[in-house]
C-alpha positions, -999 to +999 in steps of 0.1 A: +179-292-760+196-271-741+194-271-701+181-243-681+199-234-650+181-214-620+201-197-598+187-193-561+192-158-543+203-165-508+198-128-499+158-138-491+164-165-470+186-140-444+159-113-448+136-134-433+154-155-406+167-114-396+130-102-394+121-131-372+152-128-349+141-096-346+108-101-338+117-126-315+138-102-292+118-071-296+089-098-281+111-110-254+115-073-246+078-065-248+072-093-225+101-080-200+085-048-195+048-060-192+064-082-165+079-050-148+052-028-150+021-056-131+048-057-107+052-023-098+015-014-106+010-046-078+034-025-054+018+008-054-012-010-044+003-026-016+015+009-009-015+025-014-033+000+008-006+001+036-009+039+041-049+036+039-046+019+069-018+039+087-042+065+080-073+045+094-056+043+128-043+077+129-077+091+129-088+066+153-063+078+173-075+116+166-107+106+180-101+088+208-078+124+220-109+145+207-135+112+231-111+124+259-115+159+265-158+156+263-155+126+285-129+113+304-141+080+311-137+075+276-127+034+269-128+031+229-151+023+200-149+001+169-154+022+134-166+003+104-161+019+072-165+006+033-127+001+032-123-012+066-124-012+099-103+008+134-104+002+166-095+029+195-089+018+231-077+042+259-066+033+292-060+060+322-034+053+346-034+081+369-044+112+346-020+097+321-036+084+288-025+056+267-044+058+231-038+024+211-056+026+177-056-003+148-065+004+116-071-028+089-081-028+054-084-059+030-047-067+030-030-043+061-029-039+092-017-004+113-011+008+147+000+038+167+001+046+202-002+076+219+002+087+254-014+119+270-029+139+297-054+159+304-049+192+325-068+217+334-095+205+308-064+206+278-050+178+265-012+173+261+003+148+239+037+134+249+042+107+229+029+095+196+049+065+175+037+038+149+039-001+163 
């Protein structure tokens, strides 16, 4: 009888162990980016949410100047809106107005000053800065 011999391809065998390296880094890749991407998607937000409430104080501010010239007496108000809340408080020293407005969402928290006066029924702003 006569013996059969079986030769073995070794080409298969580094087929394989390539596709799986290759999977293997292309996931490691994937799983990079995905990483990147909640991150900056999580930093736009904070953005987003930081200028909301820049922009909740700056129209408190607005108002508190517009509160001025109808009355000036005028102290402040709270506002309370779905996103969040300002709070405008004005002091008079002599004819000379100081506006202080906060504006605060969920995560934030915003504030810009103003200084003014009002002559001749006209208001004049001469300073205006973010704290």
């Amino acid at each position: 009888m006569k013996k059969m011999q079986i030769k073995y391809n070794a080409g298969g065998y580094v087929t394989i162990l390539a596709v799986l390296v290759l999977l293997a880094v292309t996931g490691g890749i994937a799983t990079a980016l995905l990483i990147s991407s909640t991150d900056a998607m999580q930093s736009q937000e904070a953005f987003r949410q930081g200028d909301q409430a820049l922009l909740f104080s700056e129209g408190c501010l607005e108002e508190g100047l517009l509160q001025i010239t109808k009355d000036p007496t005028y102290s402040g108000k709270t506002f309370s809106m779905p996103q969040g809340t300002c709070e405008v408080t004005v002091e008079n020293n002599n004819g000379i107005y100081t506006i202080h407005a906060t504006g605060k969402n969920t995560k934030f928290e915003k504030s810009v000053v103003a200084e003014a006066s009002l002559i001749a029924e006209k208001l004049q702003i001469a300073n205006w800065r973010e704290e």
